[in-house]
N, C-alpha and C positions, 0 to 999 in steps of 0.2 A: 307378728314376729314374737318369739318368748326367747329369752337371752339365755335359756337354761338348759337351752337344747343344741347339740353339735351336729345339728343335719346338715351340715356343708355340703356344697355340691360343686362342680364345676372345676376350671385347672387350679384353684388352690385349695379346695377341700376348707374352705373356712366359715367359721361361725355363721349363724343366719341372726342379724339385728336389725331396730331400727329407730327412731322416734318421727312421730308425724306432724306436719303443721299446714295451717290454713289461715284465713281469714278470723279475725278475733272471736271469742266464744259467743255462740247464737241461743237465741229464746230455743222455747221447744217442747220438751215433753212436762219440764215442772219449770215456772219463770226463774229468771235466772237472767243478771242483766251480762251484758255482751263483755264485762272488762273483771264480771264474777271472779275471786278467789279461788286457786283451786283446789280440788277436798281428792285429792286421789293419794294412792301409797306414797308414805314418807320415807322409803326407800330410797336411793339410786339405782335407775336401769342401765344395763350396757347397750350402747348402742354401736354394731360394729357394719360400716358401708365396706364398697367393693366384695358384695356377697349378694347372692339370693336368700330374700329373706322368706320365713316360712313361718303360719300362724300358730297358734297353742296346740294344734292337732297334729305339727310337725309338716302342713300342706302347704306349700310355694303359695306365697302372694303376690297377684296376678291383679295390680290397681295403676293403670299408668293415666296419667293426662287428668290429673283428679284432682281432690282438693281432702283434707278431713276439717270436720264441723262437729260443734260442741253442742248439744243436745240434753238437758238437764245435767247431768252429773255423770256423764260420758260420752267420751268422742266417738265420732261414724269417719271413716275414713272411704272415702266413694272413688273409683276409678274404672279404666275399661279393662279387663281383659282379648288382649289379642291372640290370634294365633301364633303369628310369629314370637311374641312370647315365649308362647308353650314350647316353641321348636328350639328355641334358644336356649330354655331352660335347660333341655335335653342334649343340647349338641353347641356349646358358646364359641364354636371354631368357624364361622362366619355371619354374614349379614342375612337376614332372611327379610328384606324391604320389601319384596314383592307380597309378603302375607301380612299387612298393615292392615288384616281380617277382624272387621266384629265381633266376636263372641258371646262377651256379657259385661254386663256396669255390676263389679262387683260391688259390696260393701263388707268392712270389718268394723268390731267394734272394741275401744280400748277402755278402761281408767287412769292407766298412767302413762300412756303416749307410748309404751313400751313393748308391752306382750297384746297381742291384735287377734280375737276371734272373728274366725269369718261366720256372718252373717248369715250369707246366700248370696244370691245373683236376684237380684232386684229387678233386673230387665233384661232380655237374652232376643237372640236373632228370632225366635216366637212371638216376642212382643208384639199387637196388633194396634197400628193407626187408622187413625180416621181423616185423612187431612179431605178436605170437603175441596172440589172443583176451582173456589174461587181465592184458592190460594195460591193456584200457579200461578206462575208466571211468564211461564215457554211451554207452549201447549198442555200436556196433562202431567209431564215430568213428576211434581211432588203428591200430585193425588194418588195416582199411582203406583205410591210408596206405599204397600199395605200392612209391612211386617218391617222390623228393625233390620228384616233379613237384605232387604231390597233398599241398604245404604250402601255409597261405596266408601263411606267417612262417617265415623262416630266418634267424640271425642274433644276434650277440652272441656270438662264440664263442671258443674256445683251445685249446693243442694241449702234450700233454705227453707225455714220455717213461719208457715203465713200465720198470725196469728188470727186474723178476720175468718178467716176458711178453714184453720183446724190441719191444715195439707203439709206437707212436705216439699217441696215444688223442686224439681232438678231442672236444673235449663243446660244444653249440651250443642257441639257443634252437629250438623248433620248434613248429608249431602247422597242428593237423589243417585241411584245407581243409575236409573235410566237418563242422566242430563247430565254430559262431562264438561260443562260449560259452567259461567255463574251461576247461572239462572235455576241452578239445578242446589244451590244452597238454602240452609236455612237455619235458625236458631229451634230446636225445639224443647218443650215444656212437655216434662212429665212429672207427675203427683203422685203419694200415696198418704193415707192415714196415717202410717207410721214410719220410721226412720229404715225400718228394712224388710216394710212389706213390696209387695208388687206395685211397683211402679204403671199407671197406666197411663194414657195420651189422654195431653192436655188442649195443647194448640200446639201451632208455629209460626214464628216472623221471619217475614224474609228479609226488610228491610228496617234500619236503624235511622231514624231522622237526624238530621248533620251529618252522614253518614255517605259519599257519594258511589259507593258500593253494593251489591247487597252481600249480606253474610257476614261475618269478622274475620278479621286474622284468627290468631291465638287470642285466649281471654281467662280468666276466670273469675270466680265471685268472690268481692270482700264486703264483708256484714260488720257495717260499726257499733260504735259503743251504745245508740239507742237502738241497735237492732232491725236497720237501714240496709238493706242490701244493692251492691252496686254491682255492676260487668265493668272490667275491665279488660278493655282488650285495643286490637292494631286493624287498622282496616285491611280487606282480603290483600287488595291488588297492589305490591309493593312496601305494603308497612311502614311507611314513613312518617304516617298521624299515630298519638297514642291518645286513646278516649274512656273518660269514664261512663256512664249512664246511671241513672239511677231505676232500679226494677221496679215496678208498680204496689206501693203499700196495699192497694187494694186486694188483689189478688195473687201476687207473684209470678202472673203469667203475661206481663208484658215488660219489653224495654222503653224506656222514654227517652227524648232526645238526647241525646249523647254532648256532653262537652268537650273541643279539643284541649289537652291539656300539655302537648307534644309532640316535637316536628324533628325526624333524624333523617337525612335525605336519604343516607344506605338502606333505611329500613330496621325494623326492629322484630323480634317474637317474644315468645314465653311471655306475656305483659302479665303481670302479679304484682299486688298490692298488700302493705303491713302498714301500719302506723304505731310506731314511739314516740310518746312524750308528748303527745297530741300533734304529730307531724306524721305525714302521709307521706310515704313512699311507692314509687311505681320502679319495679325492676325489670329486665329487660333482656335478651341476649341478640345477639348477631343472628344473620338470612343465614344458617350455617346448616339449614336441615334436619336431618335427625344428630347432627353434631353436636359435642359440647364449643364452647363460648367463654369470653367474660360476663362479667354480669353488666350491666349499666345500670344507671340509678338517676330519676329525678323525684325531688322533694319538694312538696309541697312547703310555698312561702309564708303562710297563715297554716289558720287551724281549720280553715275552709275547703272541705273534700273537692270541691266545685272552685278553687279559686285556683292564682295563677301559681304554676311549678317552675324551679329550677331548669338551668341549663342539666345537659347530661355529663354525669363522671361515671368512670369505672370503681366500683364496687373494689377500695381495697383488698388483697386474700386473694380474689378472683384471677389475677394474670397470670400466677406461674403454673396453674396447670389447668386451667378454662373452668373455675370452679368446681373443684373435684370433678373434672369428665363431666359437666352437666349441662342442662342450658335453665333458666329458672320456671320452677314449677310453680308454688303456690308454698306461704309462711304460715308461722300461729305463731300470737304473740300471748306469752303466760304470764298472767298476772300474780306473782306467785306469792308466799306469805313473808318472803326473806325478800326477793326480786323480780324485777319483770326479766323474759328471758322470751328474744326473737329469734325461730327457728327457722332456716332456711329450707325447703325443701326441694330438691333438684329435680329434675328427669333427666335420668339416664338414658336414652334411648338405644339401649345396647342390642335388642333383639331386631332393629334396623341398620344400626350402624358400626356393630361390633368393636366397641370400645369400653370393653371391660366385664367386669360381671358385676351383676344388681342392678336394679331398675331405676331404683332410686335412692339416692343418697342425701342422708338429713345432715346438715351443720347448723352448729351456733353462731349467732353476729352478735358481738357485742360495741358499746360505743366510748370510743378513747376519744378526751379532749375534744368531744362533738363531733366524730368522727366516726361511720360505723366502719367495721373492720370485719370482714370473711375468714373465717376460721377452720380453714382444709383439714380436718380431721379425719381420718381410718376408723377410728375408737374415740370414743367418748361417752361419758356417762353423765342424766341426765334425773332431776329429782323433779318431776311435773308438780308437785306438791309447792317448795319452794319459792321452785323456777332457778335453785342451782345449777350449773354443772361444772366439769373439767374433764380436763384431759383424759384418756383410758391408757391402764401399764402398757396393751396391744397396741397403740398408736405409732403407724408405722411415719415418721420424720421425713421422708423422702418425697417428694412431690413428682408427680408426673414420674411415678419409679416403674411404669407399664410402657410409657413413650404413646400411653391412648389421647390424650390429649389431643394429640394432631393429627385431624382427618384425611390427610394427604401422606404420602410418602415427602419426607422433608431434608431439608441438608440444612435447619437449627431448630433444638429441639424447645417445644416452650417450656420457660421453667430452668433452664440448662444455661448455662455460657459456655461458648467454644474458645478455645486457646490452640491455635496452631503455632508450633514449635519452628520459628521461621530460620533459627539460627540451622537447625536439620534440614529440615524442607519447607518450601512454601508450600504444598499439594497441598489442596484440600482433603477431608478425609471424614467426614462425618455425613453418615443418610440413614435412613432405615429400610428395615428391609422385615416383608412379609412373606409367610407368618411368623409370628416372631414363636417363644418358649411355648408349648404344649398348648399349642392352637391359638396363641393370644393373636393379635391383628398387627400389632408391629417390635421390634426388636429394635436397639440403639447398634449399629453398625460402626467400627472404627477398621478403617483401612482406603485402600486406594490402588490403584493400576502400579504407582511406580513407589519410591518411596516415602516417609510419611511419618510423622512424630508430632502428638499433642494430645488437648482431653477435652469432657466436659465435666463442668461443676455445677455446683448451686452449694447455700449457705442457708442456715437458718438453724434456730435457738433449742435446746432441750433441757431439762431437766437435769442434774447433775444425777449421773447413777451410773449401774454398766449394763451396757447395749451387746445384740450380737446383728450381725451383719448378716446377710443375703441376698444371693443374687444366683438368674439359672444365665449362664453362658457356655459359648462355643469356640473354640480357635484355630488357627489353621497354624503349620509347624514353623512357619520361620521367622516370627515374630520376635522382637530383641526383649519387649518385656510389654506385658498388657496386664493391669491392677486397677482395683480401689484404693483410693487413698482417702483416709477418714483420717481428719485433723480437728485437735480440738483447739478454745478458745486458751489453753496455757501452755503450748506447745506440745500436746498427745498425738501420736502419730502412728497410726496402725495401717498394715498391707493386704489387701489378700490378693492372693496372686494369680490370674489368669492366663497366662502363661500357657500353662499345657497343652498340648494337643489334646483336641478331644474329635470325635466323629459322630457327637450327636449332645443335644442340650445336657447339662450336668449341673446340679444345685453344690451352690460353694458355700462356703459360710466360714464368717472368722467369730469367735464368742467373747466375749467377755473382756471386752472394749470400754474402760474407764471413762470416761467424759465427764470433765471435775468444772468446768465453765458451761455457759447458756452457750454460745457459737459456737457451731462446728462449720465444718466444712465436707462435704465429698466428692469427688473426683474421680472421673473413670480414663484412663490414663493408655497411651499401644504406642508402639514406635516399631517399627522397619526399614530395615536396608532393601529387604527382598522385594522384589513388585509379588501383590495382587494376595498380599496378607491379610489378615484379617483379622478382628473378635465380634464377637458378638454378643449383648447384654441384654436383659431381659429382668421383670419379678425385682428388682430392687426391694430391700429391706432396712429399715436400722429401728431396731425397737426393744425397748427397753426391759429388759432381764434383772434386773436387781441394784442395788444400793452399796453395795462393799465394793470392796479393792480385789481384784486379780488376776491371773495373765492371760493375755491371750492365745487362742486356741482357735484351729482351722481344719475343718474337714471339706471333704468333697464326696456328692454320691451320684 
C-alpha cells in the first residue's frame, strides 16, 4: 500500500492504506533479536481501512489469512491470494463464497509498515509436491496431491526463519481436493532460501499430538523474543480447545505436542497470539464464518508461553461494531524508540461475505489502567520507527456507519441503540434491508406497516474542531419528518434533514458542524402517521474538516 496514491476503487472511491502486523520481529537475513528497535522511516504513514489497498505500483493487494514477519531490517508480509478476491475487487456488490479458489501465497515487502512492494507470488497452483504414500491416511487422498492445484483449501498460514537450515519455512493449512472428509487435511511445510524466492515442498503433518483431531481450526505463527516459534490455533471439529505448540527448533518442519491452554464450549476461530510487557495474549472471534465478530481475549497468568491463561473477556473497542467488520487475523508488536505499539490486524473477509470494502483492516490497542482497549479507527497514522501513532484528520467517528457489521438482516443494529417513540406508537420500526446504497449489502431501514415514531443512536468522543456530516438515503413521501441529529457534549445541535422524497439513493451532507466538547451524540430519527413509510440510511459520515467556528451548511446530490 503507498498512502500517496488515490487509486480508490469501489462504492466510495477512497484512498488505498494500510499498516501491517504479526507475531514479534524474527531472526532472518542479518541477526537481529525478535523485540530489535525499529530503524525504519521517521515519518508518519497514513493508514486509511475500509478500502482496497494497492502496493507502490499502484496494483491491489491480494494477502488474506497471512501473517507479515520481520526479516533483518524489513518486513515480508505473506498471504493467499483468492479468486474471489479478484472478483470482488472488480464488482464489491456481492458475496463470491463459492470462489474461496487458490491462486497464489503472495508476498510484499515493507520498511515502515506503510508503503508495501509486491514481491511476487512465492507459490502458485503450479507449485509441485511430493507427499510420499505413507502419509495418507484414507486411502491415497494426500499423495495424490501433486500440485498446489489439487487443494480445495489453502490458507492460514506463517513464515519463519530456521537458523540451523539457512531456510525460510512457511507452514499453511491445506486440504486434499480429492478427500472432502477430515482425513483429507493436513498442515503443510514449505521452504525457500530467501524471503521471496520459490517456495518449494517440505513435508506435511497430519496430525498434532494432544491434539484429538487431525488438522487445526484456524491458527497462525507467533515467534518470541528468543526467536521461538509457536502455532497457534483451535482444533478442526468444533473449536472449543485453544492450543499452542511449539514448531521444531531443529528444522521448522515439524509441530510438537500442542498444550491446551483454552476451553469456550461455543467454539472459537481467528486464534492469534501478541505479548505485552511480557504477558501473552491469545485472541479469538466467534463460529461466525466469513463474518465479522468481537474479539475475545485470554492472558497468559506468568510470563510462561506454556503455562496457565486467563478466563475469556471481550476485547474492549471490539462490540459496537464486531471490530471494525473483522474477525482476528494476526498482530506485530513494535518495539519502538519512544514506544512499544500493538497492531491489530483484522480479516476482513469481504470477497466471501460482502461486508464492506478492504480485506483487511489494521488498528491500534493500547493499554489503559492494565487494560487493553480496541481502537475502531477509519484513519490513522502510524510512525513504525517510534512505535507513535494517533488519530488521522479522515477518521470517520461513526461506528458501524455501513450497518456491515451484521451478518444477518436484523431488527437492532450493533453499535446502535433503538428508541421507540411509545408515547406515538408502540410499532416496531427498525430492520435492514438489502442492498443497501451503491451495491453495499445492507441499508439501516426506519419505518413500518402502520404508524411509527423513534431512532437510533450511538455516542462516542472527538476532538474539538468542525466536522461535516454524511450520509446516502432514500424516502418515501409521507413521512412527518426523517433526520440526523448530531449533538454535542455543550448543547450543539445540528439537522440534516431526510425528509424529501427521493426515487433513488441520494448523498446529503450538512458541513461545518462545530463540535467544542469530546461527546457527541447521533441519531437517525422518522416518524409517520401514514402506513408503509419509510427512510432509508446508508455510508454514514462525521469527520473532521477543520478547527475554526462556522455555520452550517447542507447540500444534496
Amino acid at each position: 500500500m503507498s498512502p500517496s496514491r488515490d487509486a480508490g476503487i469501489g462504492r466510495r472511491a477512497v484512498l488505498a492504506g494500510t499498516v501491517a502486523g504479526a507475531a514479534s520481529a524474527l531472526t532472518g537475513l542479518t541477526p537481529t533479536s525478535a523485540q530489535a528497535r525499529s530503524h525504519t522511516q521517521s515519518a508518519f504513514g497514513t493508514i486509511r481501512n475500509d478500502t482496497f489497498w494497492h502496493d507502490t505500483d499502484g496494483n491491489p493487494i491480494y494477502s488474506q489469512g497471512g501473517g507479515v514477519f520481520r526479516f533483518g531490517d524489513r518486513y515480508y508480509w505473506y498471504g493467499v491470494r483468492y479468486a474471489g478476491g479478484e472478483l470482488y475487487y472488480a464488482n464489491p456488490t456481492r458475496r463470491y463464497d463459492t470462489y474461496a479458489t487458490f491462486v497464489a501465497i503472495t508476498a510484499y515487502s515493507s520498511s515502515d509498515l506503510v508503503n508495501w512492494t509486491f514481491e511476487g507470488n512465492i507459490a502458485t497452483t503450479a507449485t509441485p509436491l511430493h507427499i510420499p504414500p505413507s502419509k495418507d491416511v484414507a486411502g491415497d487422498s494426500l499423495s495424490r496431491v501433486k500440485t498446489l492445484s489439487d487443494t480445495s483449501w489453502l490458507g492460514r498460514l506463517g513464515v519463519m526463519y530456521n537458523p540451523n537450515t539457512r531456510k525460510y519455512v512457511l507452514v499453511t493449512q491445506m486440504k486434499s481436493a480429492f478427500d472432502e472428509n477430515p482425513t483429507g487435511r493436513a498442515l503443510l511445510f514449505l521452504q525457500s532460501d530467501t524471503p521471496t524466492g520459490d517456495f518449494t515442498y517440505a513435508d506435511i503433518q497430519t496430525h498434532i499430538e494432544n491434539v484429538g483431531h487431525q488438522g487445526t481450526g484456524d491458527q497462525t505463527v507467533f515467534t518470541d523474543d528468543d526467536g521461538s516459534s509457536y502455532l497457534v490455533f483451535s482444533n478442526p471439529s468444533g473449536r472449543q480447545n485453544s492450543y499452542i505448540s511449539k514448531i521444531s527448533d531443529a528444522d521448522s518442519l515439524s509441530i510438537e505436542p500442542a498444550k491446551k491452554v483454552g476451553y469456550t464450549p461455543a467454539g472459537r476461530e481467528g486464534n492469534a497470539m501478541f505479548k505485552l510487557n511480557g504477558i501473552y495474549y491469545i485472541a479469538t472471534s466467534d463460529l461466525h464464518g466469513w463474518n465479522s465478530s468481537h474479539t475475545y481475549i485470554i492472558e497468559s497468568r506468568t510470563q510462561d508461553i506454556l503455562g496457565e491463561y486467563s478466563s475469556e473477556y471481550i476485547l474492549p473497542g471490539t462490540e459496537k461494531d464486531y471490530s471494525h467488520v473483522t474477525q482476528t487475523g494476526f498482530f506485530i508488536t513494535i518495539k519502538g524508540t519512544k514506544q512499544d505499539a500493538v497492531i491489530y490486524a483484522g480479516d476482513r473477509w469481504a470477497d466471501f461475505a460482502w461486508n464492506g470494502l478492504g480485506y483487511n483492516q489494521w488498528v491500534p490497542l493500547s493499554m489503559r489502567a492494565g487494560r487493553l482497549i480496541f481502537h475502531s479507527l477509519s484513519e490513522w497514522k502510524l510512525n513504525a520507527r517510534t512505535g507513535q501513532w494517533r488519530e488521522g484528520r479522515g477518521n470517520n467517528y461513526i461506528l458501524n456507519p455501513d450497518f456491515a457489521a451484521d451478518r444477518v438482516p436484523v431488527t437492532t443494529l450493533t453499535g446502535w441503540t433503538t428508541t421507540v417513540d411509545t408515547g406515538f406508537s408502540t410499532n416496531p420500526f427498525l430492520s435492514t434491508t438489502s442492498p443497501g446504497a451503491n451495491g453495499s449489502r445492507f441499508a439501516a431501514t426506519l419505518g413500518s406497516p402502520g404508524a411509527f415514531s423513534g431512532s437510533v443512536s450511538q455516542e462516542f468522543d472527538v476532538p474539538p474542531g468542525i466536522y461535516r456530516l454524511t450520509a446516502t438515503a432514500r424516502a418515501t413521501q409521507e413521512l412527518r419528518y426523517a433526520r440526523i441529529m448530531v449533538r454535542g457534549g455543550r448543547g450543539e445541535s445540528y439537522v440534516l434533514d431526510l425528509t424529501q422524497t427521493t426515487y433513488g439513493w441520494q448523498e446529503r451532507a450538512l458541513g461545518n458542524l462545530c463540535l467544542t466538547s469530546g461527546r457527541v451524540s447521533i441519531s437517525i430519527e422518522a416518524r409517520s402517521q401514514a402506513p408503509d413509510q419509510k427512510v432509508f440510511v446508508d455510508s454514514l459520515s462525521l469527520v473532521r474538516a477543520g478547527t475554526g467556528t462556522s455555520q452550517p451548511t447542507s447540500t444534496a446530490s
